[in-house]
mmCIF file of the C-alpha atoms, coordinates in Angstrom:
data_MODEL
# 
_entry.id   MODEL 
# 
loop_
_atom_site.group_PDB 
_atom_site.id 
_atom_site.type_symbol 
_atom_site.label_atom_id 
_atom_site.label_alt_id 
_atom_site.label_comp_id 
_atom_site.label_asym_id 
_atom_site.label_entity_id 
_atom_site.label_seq_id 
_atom_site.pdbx_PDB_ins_code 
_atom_site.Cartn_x 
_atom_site.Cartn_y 
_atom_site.Cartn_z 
_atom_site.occupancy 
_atom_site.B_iso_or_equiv 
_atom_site.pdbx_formal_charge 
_atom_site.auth_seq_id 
_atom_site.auth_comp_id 
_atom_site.auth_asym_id 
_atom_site.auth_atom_id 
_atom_site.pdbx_PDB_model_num 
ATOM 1  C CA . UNK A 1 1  ? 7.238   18.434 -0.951  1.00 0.00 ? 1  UNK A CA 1 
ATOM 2  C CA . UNK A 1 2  ? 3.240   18.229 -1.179  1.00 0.00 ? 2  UNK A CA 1 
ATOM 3  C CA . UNK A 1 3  ? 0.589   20.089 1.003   1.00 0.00 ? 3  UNK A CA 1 
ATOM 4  C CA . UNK A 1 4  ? -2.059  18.509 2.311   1.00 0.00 ? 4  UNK A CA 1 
ATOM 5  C CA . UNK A 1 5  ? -5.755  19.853 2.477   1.00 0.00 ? 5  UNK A CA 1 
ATOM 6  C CA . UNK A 1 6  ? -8.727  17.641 3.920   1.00 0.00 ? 6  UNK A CA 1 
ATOM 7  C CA . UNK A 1 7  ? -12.194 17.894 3.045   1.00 0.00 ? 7  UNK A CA 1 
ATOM 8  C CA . UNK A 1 8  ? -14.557 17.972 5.911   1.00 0.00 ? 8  UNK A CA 1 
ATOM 9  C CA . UNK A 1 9  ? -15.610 14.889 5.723   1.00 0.00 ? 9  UNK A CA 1 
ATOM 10 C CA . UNK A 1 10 ? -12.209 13.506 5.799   1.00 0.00 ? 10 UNK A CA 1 
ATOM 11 C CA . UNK A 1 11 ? -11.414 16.529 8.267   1.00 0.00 ? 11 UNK A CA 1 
ATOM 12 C CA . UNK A 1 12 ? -14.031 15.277 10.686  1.00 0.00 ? 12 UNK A CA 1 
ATOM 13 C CA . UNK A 1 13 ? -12.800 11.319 10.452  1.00 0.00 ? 13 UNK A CA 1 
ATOM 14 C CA . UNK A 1 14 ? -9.380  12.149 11.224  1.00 0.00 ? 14 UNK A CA 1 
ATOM 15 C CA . UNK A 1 15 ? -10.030 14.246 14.459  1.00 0.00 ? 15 UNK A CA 1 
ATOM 16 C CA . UNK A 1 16 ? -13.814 12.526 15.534  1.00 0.00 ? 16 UNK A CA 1 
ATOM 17 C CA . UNK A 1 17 ? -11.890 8.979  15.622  1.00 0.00 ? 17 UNK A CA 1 
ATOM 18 C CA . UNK A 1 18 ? -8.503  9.786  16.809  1.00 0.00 ? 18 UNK A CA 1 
ATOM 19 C CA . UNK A 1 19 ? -6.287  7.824  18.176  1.00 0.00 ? 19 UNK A CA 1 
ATOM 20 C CA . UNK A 1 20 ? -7.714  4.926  16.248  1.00 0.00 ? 20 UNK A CA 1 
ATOM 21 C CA . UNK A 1 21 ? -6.945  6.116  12.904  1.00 0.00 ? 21 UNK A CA 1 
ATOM 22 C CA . UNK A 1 22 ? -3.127  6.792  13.947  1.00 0.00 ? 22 UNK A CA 1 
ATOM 23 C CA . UNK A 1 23 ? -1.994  4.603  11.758  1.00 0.00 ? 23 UNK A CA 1 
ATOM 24 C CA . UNK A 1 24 ? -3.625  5.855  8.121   1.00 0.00 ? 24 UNK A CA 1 
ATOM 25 C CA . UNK A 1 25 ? -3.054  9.596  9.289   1.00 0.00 ? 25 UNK A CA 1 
ATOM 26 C CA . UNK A 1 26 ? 0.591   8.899  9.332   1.00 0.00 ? 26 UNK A CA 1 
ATOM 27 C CA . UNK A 1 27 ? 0.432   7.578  5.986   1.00 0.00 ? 27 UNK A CA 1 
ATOM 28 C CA . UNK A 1 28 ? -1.333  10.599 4.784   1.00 0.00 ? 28 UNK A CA 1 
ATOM 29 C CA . UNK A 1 29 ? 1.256   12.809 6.166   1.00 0.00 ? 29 UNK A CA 1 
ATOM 30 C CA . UNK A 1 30 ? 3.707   10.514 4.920   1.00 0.00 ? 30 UNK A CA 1 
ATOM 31 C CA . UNK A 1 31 ? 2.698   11.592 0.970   1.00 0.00 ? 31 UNK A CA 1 
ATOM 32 C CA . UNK A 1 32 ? 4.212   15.272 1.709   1.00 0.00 ? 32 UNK A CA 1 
ATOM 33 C CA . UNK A 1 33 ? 7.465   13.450 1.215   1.00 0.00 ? 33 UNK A CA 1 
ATOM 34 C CA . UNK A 1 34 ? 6.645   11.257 -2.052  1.00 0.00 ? 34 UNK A CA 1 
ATOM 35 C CA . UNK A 1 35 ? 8.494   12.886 -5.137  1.00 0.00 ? 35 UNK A CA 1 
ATOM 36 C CA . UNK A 1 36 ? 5.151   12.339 -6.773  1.00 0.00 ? 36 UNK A CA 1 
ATOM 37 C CA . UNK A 1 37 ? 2.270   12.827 -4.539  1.00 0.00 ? 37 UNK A CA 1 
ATOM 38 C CA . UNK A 1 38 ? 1.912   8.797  -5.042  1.00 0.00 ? 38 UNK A CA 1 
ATOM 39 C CA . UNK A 1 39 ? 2.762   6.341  -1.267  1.00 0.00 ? 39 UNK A CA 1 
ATOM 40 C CA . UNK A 1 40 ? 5.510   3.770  -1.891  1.00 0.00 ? 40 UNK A CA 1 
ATOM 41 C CA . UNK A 1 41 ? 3.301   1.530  0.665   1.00 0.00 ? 41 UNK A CA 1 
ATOM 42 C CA . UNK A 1 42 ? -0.564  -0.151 0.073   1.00 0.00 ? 42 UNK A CA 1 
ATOM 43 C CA . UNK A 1 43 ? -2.634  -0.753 -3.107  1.00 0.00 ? 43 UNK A CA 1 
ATOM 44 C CA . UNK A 1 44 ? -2.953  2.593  -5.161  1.00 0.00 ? 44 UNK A CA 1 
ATOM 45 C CA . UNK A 1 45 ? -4.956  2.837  -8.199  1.00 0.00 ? 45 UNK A CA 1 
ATOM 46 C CA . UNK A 1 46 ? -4.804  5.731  -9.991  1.00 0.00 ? 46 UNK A CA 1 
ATOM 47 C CA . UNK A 1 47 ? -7.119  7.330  -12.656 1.00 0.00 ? 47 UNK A CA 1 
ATOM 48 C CA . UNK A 1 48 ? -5.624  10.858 -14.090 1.00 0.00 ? 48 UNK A CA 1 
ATOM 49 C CA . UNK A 1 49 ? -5.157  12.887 -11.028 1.00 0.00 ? 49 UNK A CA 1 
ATOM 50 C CA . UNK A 1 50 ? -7.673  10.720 -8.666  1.00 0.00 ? 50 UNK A CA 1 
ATOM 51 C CA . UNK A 1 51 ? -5.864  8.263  -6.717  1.00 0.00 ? 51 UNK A CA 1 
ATOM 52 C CA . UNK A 1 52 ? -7.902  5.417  -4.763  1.00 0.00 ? 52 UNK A CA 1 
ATOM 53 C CA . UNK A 1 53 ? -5.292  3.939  -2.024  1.00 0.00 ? 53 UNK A CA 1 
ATOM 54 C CA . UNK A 1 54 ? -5.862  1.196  0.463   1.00 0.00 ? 54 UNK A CA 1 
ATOM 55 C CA . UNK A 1 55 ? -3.734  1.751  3.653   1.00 0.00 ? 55 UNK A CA 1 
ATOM 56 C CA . UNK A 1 56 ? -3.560  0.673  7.404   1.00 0.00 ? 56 UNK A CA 1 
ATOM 57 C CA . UNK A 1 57 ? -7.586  -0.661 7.083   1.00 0.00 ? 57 UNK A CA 1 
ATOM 58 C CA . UNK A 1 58 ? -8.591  2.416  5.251   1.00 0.00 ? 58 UNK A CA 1 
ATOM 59 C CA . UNK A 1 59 ? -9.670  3.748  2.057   1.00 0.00 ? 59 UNK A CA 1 
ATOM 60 C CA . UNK A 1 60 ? -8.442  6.763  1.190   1.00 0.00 ? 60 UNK A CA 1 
ATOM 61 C CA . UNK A 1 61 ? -9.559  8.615  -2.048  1.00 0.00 ? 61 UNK A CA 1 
ATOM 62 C CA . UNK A 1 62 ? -7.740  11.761 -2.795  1.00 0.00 ? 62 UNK A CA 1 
ATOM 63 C CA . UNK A 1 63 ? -6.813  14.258 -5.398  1.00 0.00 ? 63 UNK A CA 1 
ATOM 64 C CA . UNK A 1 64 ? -3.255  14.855 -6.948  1.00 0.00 ? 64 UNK A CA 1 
ATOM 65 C CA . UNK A 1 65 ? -2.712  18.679 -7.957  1.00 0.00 ? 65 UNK A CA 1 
ATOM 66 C CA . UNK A 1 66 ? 0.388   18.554 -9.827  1.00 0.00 ? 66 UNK A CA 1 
ATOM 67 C CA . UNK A 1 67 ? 0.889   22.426 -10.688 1.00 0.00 ? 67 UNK A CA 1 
ATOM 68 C CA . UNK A 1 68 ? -0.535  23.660 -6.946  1.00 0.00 ? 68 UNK A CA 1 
ATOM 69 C CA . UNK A 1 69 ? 1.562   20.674 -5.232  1.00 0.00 ? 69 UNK A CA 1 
ATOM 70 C CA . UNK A 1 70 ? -1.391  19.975 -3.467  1.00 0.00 ? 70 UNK A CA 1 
ATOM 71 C CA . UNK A 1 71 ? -3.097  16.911 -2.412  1.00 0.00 ? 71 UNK A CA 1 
ATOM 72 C CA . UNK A 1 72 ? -6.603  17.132 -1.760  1.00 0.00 ? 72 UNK A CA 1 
ATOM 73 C CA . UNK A 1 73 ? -7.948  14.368 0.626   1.00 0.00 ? 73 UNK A CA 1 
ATOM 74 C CA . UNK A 1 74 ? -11.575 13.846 -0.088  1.00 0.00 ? 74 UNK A CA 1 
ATOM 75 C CA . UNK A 1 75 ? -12.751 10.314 1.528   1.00 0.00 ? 75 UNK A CA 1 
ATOM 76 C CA . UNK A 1 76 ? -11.194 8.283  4.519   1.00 0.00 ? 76 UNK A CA 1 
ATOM 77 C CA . UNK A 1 77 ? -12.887 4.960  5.072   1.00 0.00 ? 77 UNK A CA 1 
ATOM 78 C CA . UNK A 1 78 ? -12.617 2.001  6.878   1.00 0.00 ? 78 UNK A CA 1 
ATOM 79 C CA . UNK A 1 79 ? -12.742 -1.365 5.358   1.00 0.00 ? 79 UNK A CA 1 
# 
């Protein structure tokens, strides 16, 4: 199981436009499950531990921190 941490930009996206980001938020939360911090859903591309994943209209550009079990969430976009 992975923890989540959100930069503040990403912090401030997810609660300034609530409920209209519903649907990407639960697919962040959804990653705490993932054996490898990596979604089974959307178009990931992956670079080292930098992950670039297009989900529910969103870009979402996060960090994979294999020996903390963190994920870092540093960007959500919209397309």
């Amino acid at each position: 199981m992975w923890e989540i941490e959100f930069s503040q930009q990403a912090g401030n996206y997810a609660v300034d436009s609530h409920p209209y980001n519903e649907d990407v938020l639960t697919a962040i939360m959804n990653l705490t499950q993932s054996s490898n911090g990596l979604p089974n859903m959307g178009n990931v591309q992956q670079l080292e531990e930098w992950c670039v994943w297009e989900i529910a209209r969103h870009t979402v550009v996060y960090e994979i921190d294999e020996f903390g079990h963190m994920l870092y969430i540093w960007i959500i976009k919209p397309l």
